[in-house]
C-alpha positions in Angstrom: 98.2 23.8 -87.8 95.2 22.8 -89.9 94.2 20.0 -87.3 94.8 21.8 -84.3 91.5 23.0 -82.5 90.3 26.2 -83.6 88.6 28.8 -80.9 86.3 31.6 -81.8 84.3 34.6 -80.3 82.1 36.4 -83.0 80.5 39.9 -81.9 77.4 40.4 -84.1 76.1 43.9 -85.3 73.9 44.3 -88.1 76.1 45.5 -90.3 79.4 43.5 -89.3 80.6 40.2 -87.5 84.1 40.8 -85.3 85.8 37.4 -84.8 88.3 36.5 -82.3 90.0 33.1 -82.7 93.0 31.1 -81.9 94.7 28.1 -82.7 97.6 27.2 -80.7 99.9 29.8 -80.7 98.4 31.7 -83.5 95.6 34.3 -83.7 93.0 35.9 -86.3 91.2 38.9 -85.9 89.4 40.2 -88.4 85.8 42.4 -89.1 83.8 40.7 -92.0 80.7 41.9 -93.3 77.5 40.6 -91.8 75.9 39.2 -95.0 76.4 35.9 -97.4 80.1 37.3 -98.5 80.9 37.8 -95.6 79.8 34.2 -94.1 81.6 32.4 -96.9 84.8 34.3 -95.8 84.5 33.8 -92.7 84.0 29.9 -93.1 87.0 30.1 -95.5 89.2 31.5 -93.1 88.4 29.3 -90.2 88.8 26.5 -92.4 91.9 27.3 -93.2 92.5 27.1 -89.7 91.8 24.0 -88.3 89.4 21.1 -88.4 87.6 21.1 -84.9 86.2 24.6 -84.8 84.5 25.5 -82.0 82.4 29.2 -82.5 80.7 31.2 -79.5 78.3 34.1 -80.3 75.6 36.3 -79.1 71.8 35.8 -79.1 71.3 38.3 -81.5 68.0 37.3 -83.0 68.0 37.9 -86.8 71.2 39.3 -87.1 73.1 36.6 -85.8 70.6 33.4 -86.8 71.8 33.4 -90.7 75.1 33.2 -89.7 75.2 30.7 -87.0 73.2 28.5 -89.8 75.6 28.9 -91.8 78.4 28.1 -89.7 77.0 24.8 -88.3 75.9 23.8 -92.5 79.6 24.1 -92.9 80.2 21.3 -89.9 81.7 23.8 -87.5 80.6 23.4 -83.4 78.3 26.3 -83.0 77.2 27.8 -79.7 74.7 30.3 -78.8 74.7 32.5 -75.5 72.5 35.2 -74.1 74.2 38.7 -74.0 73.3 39.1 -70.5 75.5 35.9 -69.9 78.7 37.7 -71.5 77.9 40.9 -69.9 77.9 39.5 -66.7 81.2 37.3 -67.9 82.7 40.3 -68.9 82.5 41.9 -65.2 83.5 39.3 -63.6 86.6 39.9 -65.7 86.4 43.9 -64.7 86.6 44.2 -68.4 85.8 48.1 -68.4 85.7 48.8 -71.8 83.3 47.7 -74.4 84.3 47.8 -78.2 83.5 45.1 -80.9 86.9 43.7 -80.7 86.9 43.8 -76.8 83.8 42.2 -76.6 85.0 39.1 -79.5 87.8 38.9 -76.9 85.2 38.3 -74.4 83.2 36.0 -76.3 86.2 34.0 -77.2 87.3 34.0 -73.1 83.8 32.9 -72.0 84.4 30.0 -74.5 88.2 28.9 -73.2 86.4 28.9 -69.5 83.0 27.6 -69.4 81.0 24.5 -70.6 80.7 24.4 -74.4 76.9 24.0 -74.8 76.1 23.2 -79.0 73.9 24.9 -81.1 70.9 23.7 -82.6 69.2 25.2 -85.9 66.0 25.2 -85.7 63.1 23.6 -88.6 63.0 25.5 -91.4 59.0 26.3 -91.2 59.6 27.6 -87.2 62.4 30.2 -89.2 59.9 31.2 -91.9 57.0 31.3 -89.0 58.9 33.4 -86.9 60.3 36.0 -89.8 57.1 36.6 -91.3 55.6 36.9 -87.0 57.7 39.6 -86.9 57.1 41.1 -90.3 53.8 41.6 -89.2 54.3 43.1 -85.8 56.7 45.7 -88.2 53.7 46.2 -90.2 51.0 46.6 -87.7 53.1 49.2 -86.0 53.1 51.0 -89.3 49.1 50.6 -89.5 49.2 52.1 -85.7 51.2 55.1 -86.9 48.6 55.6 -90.2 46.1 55.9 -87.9 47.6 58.3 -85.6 48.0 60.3 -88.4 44.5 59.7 -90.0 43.1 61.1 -86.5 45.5 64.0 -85.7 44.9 65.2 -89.9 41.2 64.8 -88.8 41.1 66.9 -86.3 42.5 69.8 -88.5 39.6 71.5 -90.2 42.1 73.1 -92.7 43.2 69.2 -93.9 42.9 68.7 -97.9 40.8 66.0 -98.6 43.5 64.1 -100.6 45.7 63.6 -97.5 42.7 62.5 -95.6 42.3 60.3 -98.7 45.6 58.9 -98.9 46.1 58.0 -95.1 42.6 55.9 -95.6 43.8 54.1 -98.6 47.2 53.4 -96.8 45.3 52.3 -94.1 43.4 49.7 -95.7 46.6 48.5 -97.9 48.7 47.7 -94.5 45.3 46.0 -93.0 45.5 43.7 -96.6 48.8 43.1 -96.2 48.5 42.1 -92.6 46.0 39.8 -93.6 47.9 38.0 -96.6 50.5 37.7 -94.2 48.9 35.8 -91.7 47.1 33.5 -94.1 50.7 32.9 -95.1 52.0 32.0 -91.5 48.8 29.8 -91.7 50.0 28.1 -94.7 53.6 27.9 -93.1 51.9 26.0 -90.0 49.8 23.7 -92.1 52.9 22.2 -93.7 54.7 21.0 -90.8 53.2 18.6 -88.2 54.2 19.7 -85.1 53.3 23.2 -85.5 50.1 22.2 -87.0 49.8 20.2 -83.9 51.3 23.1 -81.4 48.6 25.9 -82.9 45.8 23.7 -82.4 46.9 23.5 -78.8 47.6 27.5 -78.2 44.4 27.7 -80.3 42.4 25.6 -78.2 43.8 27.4 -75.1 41.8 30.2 -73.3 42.9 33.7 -74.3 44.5 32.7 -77.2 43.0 33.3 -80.8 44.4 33.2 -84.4 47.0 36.5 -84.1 48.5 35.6 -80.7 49.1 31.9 -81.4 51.0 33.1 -84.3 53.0 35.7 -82.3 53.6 33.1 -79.5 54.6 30.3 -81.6 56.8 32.0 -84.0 58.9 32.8 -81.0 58.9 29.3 -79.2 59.2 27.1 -82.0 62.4 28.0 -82.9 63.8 27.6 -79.1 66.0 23.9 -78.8 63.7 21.2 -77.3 65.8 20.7 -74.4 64.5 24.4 -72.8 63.4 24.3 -69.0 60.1 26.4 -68.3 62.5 28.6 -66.4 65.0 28.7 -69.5 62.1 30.1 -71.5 61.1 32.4 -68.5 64.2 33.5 -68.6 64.1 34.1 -72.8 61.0 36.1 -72.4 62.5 38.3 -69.8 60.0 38.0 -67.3 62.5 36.9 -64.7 62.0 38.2 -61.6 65.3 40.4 -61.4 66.4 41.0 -57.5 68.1 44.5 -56.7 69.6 45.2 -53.4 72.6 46.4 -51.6 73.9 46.0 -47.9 71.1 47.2 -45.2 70.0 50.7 -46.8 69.1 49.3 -50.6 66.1 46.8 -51.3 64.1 47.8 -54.0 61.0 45.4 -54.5 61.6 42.6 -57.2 60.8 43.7 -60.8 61.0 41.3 -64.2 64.2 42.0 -66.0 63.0 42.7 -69.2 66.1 41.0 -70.0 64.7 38.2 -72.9 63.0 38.4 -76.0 60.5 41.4 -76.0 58.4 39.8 -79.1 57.6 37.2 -77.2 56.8 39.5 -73.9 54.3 41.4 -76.1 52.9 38.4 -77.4 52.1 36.9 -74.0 50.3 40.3 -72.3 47.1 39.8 -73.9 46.2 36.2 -73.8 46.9 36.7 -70.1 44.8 39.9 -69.7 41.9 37.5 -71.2 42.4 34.5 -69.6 42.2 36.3 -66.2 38.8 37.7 -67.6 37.4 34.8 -69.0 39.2 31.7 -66.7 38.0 31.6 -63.7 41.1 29.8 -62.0 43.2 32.5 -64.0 40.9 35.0 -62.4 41.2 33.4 -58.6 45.0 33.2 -59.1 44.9 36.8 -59.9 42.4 37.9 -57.5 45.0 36.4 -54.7 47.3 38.4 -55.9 45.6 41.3 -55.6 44.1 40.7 -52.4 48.0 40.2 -51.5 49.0 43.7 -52.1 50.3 43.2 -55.5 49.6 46.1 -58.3 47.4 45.2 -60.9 50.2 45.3 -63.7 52.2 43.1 -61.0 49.5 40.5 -61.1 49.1 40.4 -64.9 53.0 39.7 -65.1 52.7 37.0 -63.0 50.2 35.6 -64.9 52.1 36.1 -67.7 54.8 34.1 -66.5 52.9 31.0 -65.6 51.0 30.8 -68.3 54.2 30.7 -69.8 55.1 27.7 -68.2 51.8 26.2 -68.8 52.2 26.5 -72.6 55.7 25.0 -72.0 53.8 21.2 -70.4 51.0 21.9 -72.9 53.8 21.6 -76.0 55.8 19.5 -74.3 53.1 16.5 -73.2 50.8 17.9 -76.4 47.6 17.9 -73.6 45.3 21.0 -73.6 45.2 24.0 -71.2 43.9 22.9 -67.8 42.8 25.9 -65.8 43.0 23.6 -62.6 46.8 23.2 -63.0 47.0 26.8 -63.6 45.9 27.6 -60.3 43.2 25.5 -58.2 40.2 27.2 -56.8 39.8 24.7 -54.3 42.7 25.4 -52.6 43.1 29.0 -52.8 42.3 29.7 -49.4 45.4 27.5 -47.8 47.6 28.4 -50.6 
């Protein structure tokens, strides 16, 4: 048994990891804690196992990044799909029910049936980028809640002072920490070339400044090289997400919000200022308009190309070319 190959679904939680696996005729499920135990057990076990281990899980941002590291350190075949590609597996199975263990069953059946697709980890400075990104989008949304506060307690003639004086000096700690974190993040980027190289071009890009390059490249850099435009289109969520049925149903085409919604945020307003301040953004925008389209419909559209245009900007390391974005000149054939 310990050469044959070795076949495993992993369901990830926060708290937990469900495995399904099999190995010939023989099966393992099991529930394992989702921390460094529970890694080193679940390595162990699959060791144990078989040599050729081949292990499917979800996209499941932080909580399931430590352990598919860990996983393919130990030498194991690591594959990582979006949950909206198992859902969709999952009907097409008329799997009804959804459990942790039914959907490591899953897992493990969309491995057995589809193209095997490895996994790779990504540098160690896009990891630590995109951890403390996030940190600080945590942070600032305590620093907007302060601040709600801070305004509501103001607005209450009967408010002690020392509240009033608290909220203040809370205010100004989470602004100091915000700070110190992004000099950090600068620091990250400074030590590796090809984010140094990749912020200089966001940087250098209209609409972009310091905090959004940040955002934006914490989220792409750790994304495998091989990514189409689309694929990352698709990441983001900003998909365009068709919804009709037979002659009586045809609802107009909305994004599917389906991705990576740090990476949404992130992109909203560099796009809002480039289609203020470029004026081939602004054309491209204008058309849209003109078209029929809703304002917020517009902006996601520019959103989503200028999505694309980061992707050739990163990928061919040239600068942001408004003309390629969208050319005035031939706006009025187009």
């Amino acid at each position: 048994m310990g050469n044959q190959r070795v076949e495993v679904g992993v369901d990830v939680s926060a708290a937990t990891l469900t495995i399904s696996a099999v190995a010939g005729t023989k099966r393992w499920r099991d529930e394992v804690a989702n921390d460094a135990d529970g890694h080193k057990r679940l390595i162990g076990r699959l060791g144990r196992m078989g040599k050729e281990i081949f292990v499917v899980l979800e996209a499941t941002g932080n909580y399931g990044l430590d352990v598919a590291v860990a996983l393919r350190g130990s030498g194991m075949s690591v594959m990582v799909i979006n949950p909206r590609a198992v859902a969709q597996f999952a009907k097409a199975l008329l799997q009804r029910s959804k459990t942790d263990r039914v959907d490591a069953d899953v897992i493990l059946a969309y491995l057995q049936r589809m193209p095997f697709e490895p996994w790779t980890p990504p540098a160690a400075g896009a990891l630590e980028l995109r951890t403390l990104s996030r940190h600080i989008h945590a942070v600032k949304a305590m620093l907007v809640e302060e601040k709600n506060r801070l305004h509501a307690a103001e607005a209450v003639a009967s408010t002690p002072a020392v509240v009033l004086s608290d909220l203040q000096s809370s205010i100004a700690l989470l602004k100091l920490r915000i700070k110190r974190l992004e000099e950090e993040c600068l620091s990250v980027i400074g030590k590796d070339a090809d984010l140094r190289s990749w912020f200089g071009l966001l940087t250098g890009s209209v609409g972009f400044g310091v905090t959004s390059a940040i955002k934006v490249l914490g989220e792409l850099a750790v994304l495998p090289p091989d990514m189409t435009a689309r694929q990352w289109t698709a990441h983001a969520g900003l998909d365009p997400r068709k919804f009709s049925s037979g002659t009586s149903v045809d609802k107009p085409d909305r994004i599917s919000k389906a991705g990576n919604r740090y990476l949404r945020g992130a992109l909203y307003l560099p796009a809002v200022t480039a289609a203020r301040c470029d004026s081939n953004v602004k054309a491209f925008y204008d058309k849209l308009v003109a078209r029929g389209k809703k304002p917020i419909q517009a902006q996601v559209a520019i959103m989503r190309k200028l999505l694309h245009a980061i992707h050739a900007m990163l990928r061919t390391g040239t600068v942001f070319d408004g003309s390629k974005f969208y050319s005035i000149q031939t706006s009025g054939t187009s």
